[in-house]
C-alpha positions in Angstrom: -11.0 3.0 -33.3 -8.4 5.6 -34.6 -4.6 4.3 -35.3 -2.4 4.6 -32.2 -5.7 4.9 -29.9 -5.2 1.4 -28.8 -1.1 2.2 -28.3 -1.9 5.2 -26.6 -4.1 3.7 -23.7 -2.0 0.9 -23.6 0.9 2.9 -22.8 -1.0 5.2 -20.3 -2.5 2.0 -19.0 1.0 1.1 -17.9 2.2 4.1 -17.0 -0.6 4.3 -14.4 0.2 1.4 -13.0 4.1 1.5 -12.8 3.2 5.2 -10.7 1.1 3.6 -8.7 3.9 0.4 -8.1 6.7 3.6 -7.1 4.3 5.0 -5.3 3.8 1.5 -3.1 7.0 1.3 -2.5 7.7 4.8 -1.6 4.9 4.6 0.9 6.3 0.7 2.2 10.0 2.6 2.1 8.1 5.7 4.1 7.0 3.4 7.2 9.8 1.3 7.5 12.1 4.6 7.8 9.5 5.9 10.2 9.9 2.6 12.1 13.8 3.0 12.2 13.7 6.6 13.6 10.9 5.8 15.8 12.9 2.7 17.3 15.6 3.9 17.2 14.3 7.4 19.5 11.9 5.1 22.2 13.1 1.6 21.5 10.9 -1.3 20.0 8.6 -1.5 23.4 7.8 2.7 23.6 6.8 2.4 19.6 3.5 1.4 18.5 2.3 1.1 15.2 -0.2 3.6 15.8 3.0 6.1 15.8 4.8 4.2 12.9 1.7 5.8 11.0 0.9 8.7 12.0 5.1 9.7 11.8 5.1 8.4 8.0 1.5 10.5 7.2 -0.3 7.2 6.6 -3.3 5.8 8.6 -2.4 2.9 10.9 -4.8 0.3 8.8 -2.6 1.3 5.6 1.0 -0.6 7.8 -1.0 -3.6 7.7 -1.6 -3.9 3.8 2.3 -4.1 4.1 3.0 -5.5 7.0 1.2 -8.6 9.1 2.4 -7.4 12.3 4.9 -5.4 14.4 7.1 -8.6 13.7 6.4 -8.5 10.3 7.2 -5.0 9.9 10.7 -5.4 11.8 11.5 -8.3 9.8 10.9 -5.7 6.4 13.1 -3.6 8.5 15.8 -6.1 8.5 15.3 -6.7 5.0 15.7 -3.1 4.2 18.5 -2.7 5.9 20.5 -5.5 4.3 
C-alpha cells in the first residue's frame, strides 16, 4: 500500500459517513417541518402520516425509521421546537 493511501480512505471513509449523518438529519428535520405545516393547516386528527411523507418527498415506511409512532413523531416535534 502506497503512503497516504490508508489516510486517504480513512478520511473519505469519514467523510462518507458524516454526509450521510447531515443528510439523516436533514431528512428527520424535513418530516418534522412537514408535520408542523401539515398540523398546523388540518390539525393533528385531518393529518396522517401517510401525508407527513409524501409532503416531505419521503415514503411513509422511511417516518418510521425515525419515528415509533404519530406520538413519537409529535413528541420530536416538541423537541424541535424547544
Amino acid at each position: 500500500m502506497k503512503a497516504g493511501t490508508f489516510e486517504s480512505a480513512l478520511w473519505l471513509n469519514v467523510h462518507s459517513v458524516r454526509r450521510s449523518m447531515h443528510s439523516l438529519l436533514d431528512k428527520k428535520k424535513c418530516i418534522i417541518q412537514s408535520a408542523l405545516d401539515l398540523i398546523q393547516e388540518h390539525g393533528f386528527h385531518g393529518c396522517p402520516v401517510s401525508m407527513v411523507a409524501k409532503n416531505a418527498g419521503v415514503a411513509a415506511g422511511t417516518i418510521y425509521t425515525y419515528f415509533e409512532n404519530k406520538d413519537s413523531l409529535i413528541i420530536g416535534i416538541y423537541e424541535y421546537v424547544i
